[in-house]
Jmol script that loads the backbone (N, CA, C; Angstrom):
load data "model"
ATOM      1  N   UNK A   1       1.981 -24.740  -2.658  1.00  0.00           N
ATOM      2  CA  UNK A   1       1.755 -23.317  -2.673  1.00  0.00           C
ATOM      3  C   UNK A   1       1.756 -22.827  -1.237  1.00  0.00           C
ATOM      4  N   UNK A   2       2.456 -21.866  -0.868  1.00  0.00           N
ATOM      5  CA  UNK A   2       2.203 -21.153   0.412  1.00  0.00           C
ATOM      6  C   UNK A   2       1.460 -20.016   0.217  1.00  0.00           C
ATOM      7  N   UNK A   3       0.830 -19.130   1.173  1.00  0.00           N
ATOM      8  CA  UNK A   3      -0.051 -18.189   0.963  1.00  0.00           C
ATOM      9  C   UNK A   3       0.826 -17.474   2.625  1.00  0.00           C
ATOM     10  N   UNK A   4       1.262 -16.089   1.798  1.00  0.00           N
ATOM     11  CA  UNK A   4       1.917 -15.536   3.147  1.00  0.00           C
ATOM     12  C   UNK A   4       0.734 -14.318   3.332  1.00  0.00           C
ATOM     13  N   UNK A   5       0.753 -13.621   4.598  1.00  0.00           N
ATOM     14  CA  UNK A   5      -0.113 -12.781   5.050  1.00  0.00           C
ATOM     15  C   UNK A   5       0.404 -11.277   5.823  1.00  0.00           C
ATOM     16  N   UNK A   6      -0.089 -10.411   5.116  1.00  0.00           N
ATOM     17  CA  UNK A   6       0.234  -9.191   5.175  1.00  0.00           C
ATOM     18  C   UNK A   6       0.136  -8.944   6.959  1.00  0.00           C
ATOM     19  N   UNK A   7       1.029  -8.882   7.691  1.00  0.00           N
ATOM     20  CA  UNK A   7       0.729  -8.136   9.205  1.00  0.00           C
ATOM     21  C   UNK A   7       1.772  -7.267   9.899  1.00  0.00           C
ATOM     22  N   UNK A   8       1.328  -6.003  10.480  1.00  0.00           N
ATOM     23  CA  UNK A   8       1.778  -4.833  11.184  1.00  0.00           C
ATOM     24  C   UNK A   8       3.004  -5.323  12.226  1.00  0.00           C
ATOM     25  N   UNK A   9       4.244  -4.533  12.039  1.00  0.00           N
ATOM     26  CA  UNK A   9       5.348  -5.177  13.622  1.00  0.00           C
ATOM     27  C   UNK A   9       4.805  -4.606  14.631  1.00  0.00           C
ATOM     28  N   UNK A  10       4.305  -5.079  15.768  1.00  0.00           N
ATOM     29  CA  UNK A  10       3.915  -4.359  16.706  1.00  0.00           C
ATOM     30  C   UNK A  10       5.129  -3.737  17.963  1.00  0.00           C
ATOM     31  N   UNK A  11       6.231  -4.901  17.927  1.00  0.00           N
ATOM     32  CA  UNK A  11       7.196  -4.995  18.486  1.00  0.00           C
ATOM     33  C   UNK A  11       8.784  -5.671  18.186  1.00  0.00           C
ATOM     34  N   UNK A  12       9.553  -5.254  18.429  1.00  0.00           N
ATOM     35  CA  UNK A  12      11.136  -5.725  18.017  1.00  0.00           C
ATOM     36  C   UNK A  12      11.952  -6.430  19.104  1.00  0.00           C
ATOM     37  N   UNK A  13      12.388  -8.000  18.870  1.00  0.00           N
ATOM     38  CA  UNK A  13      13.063  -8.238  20.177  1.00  0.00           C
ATOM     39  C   UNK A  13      13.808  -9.071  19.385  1.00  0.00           C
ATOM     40  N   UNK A  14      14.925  -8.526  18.951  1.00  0.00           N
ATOM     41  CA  UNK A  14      16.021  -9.237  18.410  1.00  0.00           C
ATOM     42  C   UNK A  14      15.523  -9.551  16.810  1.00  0.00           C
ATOM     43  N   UNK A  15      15.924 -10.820  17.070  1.00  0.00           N
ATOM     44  CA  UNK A  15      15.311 -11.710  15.319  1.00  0.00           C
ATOM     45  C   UNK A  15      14.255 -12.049  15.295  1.00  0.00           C
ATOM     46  N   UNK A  16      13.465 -11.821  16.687  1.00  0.00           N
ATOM     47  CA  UNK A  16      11.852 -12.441  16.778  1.00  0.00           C
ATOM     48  C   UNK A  16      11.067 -10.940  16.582  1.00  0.00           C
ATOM     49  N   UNK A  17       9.968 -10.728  15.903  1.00  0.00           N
ATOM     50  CA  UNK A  17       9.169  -9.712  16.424  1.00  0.00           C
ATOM     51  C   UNK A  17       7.773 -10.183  16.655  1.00  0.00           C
ATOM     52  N   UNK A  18       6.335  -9.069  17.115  1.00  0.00           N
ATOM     53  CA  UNK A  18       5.301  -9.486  17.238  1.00  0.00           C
ATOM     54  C   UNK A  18       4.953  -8.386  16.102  1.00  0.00           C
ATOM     55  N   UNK A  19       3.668  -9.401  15.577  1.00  0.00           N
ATOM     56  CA  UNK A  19       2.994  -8.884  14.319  1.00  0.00           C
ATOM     57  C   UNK A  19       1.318  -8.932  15.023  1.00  0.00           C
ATOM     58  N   UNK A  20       0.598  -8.495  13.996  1.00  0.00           N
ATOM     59  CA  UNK A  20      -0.813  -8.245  14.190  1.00  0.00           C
ATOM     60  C   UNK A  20      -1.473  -8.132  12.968  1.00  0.00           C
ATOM     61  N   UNK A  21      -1.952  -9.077  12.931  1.00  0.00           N
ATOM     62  CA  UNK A  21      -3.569  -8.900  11.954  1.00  0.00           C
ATOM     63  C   UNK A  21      -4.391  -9.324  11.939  1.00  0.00           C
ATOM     64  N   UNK A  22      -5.494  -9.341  11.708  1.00  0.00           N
ATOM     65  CA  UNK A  22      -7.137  -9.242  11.959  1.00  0.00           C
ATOM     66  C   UNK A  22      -7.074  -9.113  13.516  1.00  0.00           C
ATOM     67  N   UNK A  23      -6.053  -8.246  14.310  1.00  0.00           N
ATOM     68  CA  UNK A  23      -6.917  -8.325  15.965  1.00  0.00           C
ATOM     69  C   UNK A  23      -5.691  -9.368  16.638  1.00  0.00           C
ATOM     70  N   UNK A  24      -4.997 -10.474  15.748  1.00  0.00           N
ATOM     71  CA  UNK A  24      -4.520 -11.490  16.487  1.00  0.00           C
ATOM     72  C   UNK A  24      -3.002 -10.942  16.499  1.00  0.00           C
ATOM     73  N   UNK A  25      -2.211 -11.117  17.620  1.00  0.00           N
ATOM     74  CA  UNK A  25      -0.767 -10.998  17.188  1.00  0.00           C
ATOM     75  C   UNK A  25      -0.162 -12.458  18.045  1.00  0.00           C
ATOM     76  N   UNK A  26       1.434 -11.873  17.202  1.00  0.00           N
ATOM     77  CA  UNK A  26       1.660 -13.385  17.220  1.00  0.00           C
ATOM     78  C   UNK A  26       3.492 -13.330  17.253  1.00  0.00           C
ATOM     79  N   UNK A  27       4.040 -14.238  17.870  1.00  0.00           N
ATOM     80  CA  UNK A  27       5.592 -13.347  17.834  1.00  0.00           C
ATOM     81  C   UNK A  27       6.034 -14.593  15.953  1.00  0.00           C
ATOM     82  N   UNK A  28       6.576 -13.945  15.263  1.00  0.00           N
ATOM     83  CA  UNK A  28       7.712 -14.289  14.315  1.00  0.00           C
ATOM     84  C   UNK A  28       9.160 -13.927  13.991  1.00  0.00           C
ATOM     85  N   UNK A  29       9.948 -14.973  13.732  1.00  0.00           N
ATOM     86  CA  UNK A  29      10.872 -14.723  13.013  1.00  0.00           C
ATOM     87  C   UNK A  29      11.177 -13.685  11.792  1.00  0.00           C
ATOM     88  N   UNK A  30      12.680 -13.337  11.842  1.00  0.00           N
ATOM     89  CA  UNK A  30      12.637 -12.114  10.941  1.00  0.00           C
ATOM     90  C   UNK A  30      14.043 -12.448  10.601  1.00  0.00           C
ATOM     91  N   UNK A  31      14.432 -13.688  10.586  1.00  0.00           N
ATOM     92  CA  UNK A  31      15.527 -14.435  10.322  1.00  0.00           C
ATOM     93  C   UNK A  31      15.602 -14.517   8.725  1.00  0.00           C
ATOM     94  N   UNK A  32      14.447 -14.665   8.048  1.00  0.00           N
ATOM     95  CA  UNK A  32      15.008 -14.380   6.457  1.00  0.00           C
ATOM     96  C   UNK A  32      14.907 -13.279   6.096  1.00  0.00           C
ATOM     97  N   UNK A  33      14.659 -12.285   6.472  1.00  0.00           N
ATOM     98  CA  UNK A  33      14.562 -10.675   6.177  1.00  0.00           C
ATOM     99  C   UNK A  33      15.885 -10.365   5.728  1.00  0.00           C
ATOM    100  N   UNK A  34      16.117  -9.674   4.920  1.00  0.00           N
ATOM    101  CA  UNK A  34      17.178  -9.416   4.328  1.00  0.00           C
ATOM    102  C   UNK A  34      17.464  -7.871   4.580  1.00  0.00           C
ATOM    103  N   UNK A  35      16.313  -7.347   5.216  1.00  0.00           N
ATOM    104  CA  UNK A  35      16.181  -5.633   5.329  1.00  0.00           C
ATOM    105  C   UNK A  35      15.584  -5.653   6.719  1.00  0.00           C
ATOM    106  N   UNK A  36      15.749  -4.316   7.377  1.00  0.00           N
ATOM    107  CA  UNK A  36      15.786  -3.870   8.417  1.00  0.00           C
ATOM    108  C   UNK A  36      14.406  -3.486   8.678  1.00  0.00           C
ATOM    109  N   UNK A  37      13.778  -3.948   9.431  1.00  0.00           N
ATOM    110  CA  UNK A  37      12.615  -3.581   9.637  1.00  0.00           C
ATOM    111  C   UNK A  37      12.157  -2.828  11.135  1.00  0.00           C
ATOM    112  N   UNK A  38      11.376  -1.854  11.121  1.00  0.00           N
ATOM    113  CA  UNK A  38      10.350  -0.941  12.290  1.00  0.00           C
ATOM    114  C   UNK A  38       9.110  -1.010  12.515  1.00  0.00           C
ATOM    115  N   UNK A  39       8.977  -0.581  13.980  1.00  0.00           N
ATOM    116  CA  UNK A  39       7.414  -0.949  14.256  1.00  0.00           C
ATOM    117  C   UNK A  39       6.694  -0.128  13.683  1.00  0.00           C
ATOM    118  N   UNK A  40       5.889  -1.033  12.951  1.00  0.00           N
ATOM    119  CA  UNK A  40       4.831  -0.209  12.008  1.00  0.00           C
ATOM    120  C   UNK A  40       4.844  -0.598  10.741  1.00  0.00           C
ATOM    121  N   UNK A  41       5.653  -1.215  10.531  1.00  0.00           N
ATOM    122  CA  UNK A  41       6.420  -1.510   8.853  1.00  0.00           C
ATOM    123  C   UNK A  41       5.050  -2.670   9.048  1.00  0.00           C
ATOM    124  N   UNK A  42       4.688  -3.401   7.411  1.00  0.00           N
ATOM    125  CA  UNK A  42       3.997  -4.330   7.337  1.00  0.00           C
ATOM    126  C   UNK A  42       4.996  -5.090   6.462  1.00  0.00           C
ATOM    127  N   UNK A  43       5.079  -6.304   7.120  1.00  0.00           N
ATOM    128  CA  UNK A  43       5.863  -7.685   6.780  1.00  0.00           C
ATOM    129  C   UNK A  43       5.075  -8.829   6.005  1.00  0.00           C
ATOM    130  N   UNK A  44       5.596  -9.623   5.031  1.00  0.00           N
ATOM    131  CA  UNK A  44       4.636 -10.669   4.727  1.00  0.00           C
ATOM    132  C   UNK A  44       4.860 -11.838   5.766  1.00  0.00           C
ATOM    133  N   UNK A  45       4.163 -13.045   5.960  1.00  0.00           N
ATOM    134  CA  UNK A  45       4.078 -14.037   7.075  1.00  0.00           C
ATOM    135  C   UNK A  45       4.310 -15.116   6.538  1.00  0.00           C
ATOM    136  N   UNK A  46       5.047 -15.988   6.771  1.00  0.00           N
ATOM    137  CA  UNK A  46       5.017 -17.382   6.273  1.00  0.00           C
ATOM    138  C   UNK A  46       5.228 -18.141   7.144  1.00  0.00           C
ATOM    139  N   UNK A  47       3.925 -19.524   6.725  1.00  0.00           N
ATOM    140  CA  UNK A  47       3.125 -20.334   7.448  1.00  0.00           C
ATOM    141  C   UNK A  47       3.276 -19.524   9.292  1.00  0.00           C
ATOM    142  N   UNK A  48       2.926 -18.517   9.385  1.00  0.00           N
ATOM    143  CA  UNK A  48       2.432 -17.874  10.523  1.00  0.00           C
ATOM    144  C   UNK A  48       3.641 -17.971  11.402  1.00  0.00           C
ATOM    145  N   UNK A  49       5.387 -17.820  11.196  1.00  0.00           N
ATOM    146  CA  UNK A  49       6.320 -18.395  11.613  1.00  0.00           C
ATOM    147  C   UNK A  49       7.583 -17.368  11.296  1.00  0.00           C
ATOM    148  N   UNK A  50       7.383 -16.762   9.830  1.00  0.00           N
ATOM    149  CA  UNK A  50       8.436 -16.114   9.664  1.00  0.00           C
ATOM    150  C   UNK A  50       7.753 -15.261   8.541  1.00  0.00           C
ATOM    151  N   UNK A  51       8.814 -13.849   9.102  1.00  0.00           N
ATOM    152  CA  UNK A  51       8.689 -12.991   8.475  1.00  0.00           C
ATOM    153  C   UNK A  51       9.475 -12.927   7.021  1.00  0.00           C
ATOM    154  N   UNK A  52       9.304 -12.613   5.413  1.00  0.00           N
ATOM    155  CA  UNK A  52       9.699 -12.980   4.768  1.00  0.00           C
ATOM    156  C   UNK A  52      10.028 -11.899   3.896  1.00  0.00           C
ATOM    157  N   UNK A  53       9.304 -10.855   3.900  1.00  0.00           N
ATOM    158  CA  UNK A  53       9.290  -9.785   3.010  1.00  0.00           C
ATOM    159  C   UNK A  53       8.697  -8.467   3.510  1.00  0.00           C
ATOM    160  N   UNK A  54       9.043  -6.928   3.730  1.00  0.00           N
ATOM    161  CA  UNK A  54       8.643  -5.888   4.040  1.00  0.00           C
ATOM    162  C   UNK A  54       7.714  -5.207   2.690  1.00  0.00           C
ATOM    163  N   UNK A  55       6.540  -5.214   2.998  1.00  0.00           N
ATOM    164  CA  UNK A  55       5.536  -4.262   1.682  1.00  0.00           C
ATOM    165  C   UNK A  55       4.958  -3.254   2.364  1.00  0.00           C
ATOM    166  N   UNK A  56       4.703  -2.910   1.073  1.00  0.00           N
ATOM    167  CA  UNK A  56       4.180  -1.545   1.303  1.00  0.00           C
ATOM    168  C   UNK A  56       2.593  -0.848   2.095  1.00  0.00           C
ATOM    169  N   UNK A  57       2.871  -0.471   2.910  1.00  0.00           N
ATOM    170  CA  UNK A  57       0.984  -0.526   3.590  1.00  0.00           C
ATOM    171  C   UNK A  57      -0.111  -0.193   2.788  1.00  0.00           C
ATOM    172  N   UNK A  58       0.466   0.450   1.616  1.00  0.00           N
ATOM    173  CA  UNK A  58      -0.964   0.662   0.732  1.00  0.00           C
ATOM    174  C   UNK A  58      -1.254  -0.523   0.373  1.00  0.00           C
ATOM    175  N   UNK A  59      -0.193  -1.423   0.157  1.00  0.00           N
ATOM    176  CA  UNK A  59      -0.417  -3.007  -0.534  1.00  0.00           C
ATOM    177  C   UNK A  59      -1.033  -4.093   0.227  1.00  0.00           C
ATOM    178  N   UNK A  60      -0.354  -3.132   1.732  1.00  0.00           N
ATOM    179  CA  UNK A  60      -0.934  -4.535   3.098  1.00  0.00           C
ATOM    180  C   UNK A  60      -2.145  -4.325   2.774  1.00  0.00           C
ATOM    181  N   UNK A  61      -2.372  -2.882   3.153  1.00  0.00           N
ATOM    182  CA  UNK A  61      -4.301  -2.859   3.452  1.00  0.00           C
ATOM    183  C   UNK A  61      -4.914  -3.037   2.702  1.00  0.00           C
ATOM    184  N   UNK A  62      -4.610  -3.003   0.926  1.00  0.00           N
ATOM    185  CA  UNK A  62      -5.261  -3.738  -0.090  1.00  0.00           C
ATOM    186  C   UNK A  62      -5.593  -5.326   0.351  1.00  0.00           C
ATOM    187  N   UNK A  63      -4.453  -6.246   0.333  1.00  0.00           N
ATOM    188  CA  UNK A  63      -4.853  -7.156   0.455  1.00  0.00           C
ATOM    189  C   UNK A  63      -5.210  -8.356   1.492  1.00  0.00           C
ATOM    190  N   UNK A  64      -5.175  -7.407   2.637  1.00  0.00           N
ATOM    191  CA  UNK A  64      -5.742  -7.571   3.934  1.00  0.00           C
ATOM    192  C   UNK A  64      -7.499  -7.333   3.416  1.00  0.00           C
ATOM    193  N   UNK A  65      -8.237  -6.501   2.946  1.00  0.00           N
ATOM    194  CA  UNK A  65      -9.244  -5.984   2.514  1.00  0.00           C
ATOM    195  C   UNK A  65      -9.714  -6.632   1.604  1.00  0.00           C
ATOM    196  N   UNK A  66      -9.083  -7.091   0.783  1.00  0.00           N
ATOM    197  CA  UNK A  66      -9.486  -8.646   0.279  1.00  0.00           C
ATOM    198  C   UNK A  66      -9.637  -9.735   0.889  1.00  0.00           C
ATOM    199  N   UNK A  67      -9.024  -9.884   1.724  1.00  0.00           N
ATOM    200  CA  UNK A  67      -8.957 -11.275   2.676  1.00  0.00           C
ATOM    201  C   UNK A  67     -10.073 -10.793   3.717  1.00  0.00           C
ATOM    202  N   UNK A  68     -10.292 -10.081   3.864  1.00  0.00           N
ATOM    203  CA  UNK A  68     -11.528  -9.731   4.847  1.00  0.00           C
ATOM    204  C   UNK A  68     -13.117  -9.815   4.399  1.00  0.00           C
ATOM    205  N   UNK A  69     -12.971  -9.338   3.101  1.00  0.00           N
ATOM    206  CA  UNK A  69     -14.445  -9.769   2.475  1.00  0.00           C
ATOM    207  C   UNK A  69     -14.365 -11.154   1.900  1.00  0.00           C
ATOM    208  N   UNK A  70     -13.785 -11.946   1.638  1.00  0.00           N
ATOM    209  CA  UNK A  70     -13.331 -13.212   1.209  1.00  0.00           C
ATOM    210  C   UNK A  70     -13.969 -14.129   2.890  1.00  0.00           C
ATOM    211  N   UNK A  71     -13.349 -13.872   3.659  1.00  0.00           N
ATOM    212  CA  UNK A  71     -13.946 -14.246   5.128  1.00  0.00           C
ATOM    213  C   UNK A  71     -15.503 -13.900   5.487  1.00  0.00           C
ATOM    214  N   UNK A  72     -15.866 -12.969   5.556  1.00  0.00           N
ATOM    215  CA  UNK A  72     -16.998 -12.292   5.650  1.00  0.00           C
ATOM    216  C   UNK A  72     -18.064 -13.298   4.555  1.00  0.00           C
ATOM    217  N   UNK A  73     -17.679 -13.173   3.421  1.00  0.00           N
ATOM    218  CA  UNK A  73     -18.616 -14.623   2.404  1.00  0.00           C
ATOM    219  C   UNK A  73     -18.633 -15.834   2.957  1.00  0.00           C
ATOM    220  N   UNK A  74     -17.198 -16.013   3.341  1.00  0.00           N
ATOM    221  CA  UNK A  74     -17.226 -17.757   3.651  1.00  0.00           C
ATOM    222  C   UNK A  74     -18.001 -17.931   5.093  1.00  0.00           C
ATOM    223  N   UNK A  75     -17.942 -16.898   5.836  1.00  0.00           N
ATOM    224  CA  UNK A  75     -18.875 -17.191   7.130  1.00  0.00           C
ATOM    225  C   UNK A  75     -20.329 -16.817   6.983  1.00  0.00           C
ATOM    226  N   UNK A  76     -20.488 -16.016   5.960  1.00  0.00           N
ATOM    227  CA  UNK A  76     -22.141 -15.775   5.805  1.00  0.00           C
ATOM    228  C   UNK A  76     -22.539 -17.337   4.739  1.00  0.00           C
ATOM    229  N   UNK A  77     -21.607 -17.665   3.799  1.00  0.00           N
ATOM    230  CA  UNK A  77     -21.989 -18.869   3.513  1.00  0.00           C
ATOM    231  C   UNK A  77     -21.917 -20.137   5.093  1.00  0.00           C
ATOM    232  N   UNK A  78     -21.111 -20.267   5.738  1.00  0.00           N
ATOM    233  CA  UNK A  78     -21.422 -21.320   6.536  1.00  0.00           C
ATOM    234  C   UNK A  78     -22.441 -20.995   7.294  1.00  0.00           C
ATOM    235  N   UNK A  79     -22.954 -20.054   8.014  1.00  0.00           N
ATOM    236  CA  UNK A  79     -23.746 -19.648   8.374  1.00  0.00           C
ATOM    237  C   UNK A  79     -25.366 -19.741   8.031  1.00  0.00           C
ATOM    238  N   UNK A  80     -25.486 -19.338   6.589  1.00  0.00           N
ATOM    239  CA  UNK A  80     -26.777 -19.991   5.506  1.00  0.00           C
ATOM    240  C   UNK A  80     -27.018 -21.426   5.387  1.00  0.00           C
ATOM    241  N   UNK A  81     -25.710 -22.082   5.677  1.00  0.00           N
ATOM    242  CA  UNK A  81     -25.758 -23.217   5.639  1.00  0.00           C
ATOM    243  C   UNK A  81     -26.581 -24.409   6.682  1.00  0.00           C
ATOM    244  N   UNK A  82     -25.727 -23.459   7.997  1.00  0.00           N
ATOM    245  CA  UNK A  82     -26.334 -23.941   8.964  1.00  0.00           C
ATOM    246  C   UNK A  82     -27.848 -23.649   9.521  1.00  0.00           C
ATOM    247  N   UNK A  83     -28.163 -22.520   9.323  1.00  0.00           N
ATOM    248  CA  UNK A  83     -29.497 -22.598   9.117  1.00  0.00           C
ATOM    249  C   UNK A  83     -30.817 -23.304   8.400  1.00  0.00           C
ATOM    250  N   UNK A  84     -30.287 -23.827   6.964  1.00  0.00           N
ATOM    251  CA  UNK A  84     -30.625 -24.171   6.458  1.00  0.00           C
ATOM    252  C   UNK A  84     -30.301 -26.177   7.109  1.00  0.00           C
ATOM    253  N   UNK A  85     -29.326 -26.407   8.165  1.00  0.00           N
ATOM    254  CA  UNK A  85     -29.463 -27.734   8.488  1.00  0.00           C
ATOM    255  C   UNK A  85     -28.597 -28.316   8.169  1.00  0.00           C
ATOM    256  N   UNK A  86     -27.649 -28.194   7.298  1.00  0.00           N
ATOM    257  CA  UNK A  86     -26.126 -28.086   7.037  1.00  0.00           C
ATOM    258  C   UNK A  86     -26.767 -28.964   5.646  1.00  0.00           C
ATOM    259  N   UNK A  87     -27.888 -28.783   4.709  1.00  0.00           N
ATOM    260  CA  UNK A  87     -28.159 -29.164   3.413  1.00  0.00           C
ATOM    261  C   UNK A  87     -27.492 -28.283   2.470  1.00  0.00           C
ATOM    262  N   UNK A  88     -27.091 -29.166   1.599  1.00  0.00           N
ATOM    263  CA  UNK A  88     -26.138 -28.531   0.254  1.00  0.00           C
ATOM    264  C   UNK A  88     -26.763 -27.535  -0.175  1.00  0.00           C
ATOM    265  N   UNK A  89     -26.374 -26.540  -0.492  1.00  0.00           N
ATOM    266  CA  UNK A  89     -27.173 -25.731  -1.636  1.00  0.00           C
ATOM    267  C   UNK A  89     -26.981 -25.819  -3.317  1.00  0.00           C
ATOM    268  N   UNK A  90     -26.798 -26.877  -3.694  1.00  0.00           N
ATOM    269  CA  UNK A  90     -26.687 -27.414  -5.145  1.00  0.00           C
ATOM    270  C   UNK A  90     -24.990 -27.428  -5.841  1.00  0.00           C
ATOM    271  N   UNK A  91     -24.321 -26.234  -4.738  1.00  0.00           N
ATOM    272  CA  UNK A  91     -23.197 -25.943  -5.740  1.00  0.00           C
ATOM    273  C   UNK A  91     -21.933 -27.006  -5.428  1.00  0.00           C
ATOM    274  N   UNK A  92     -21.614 -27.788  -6.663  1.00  0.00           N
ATOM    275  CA  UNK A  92     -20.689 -28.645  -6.540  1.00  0.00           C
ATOM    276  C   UNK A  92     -21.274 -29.873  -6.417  1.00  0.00           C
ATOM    277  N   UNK A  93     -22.723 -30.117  -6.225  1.00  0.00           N
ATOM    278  CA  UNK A  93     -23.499 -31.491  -6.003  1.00  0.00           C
ATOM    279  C   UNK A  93     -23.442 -31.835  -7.093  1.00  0.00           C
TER     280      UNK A  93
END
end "model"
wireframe off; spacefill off
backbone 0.3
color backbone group
């Protein structure tokens, strides 16, 4: 399974561009793009390398906004964790 990731073009330099999301940018390929893409457009990401697909920003920021509270749990869970001494809290024991 791959899991591609919704991020903003920040910039255009040929077949490479730079993208941005959560804060990080990063240059990718745009070598399988089949459509023409602009800065601003939101691209999907695969394995953090290539650009694969142009969606729609209502769709990015949906599921960017999922992936953000999804993060936000998993660090307030590691976090509880470590406080607690890095002891299990029952689930999965």
């Amino acid at each position: 399974m791959c899991v591609a990731i919704p991020s903003r073009v920040t910039r255009l330099c040929g077949m490479t561009v730079t993208v941005e999301c959560f804060g990080i940018e990063r240059e990718v390929s745009v070598a399988l793009m089949g459509e023409p893409i602009a800065v601003g457009d939101y691209v999907l990401v695969r394995s953090g390398r290539h650009a694969i697909e142009r969606i729609d920003r209502d769709r990015a920021l949906d599921v960017l906004s999922v992936m953000e509270q999804f993060l936000t749990t998993i660090e307030a869970e590691a976090a509880s964790e470590q406080r607690l001494g890095g002891a299990t809290t029952g689930r999965g024991a």
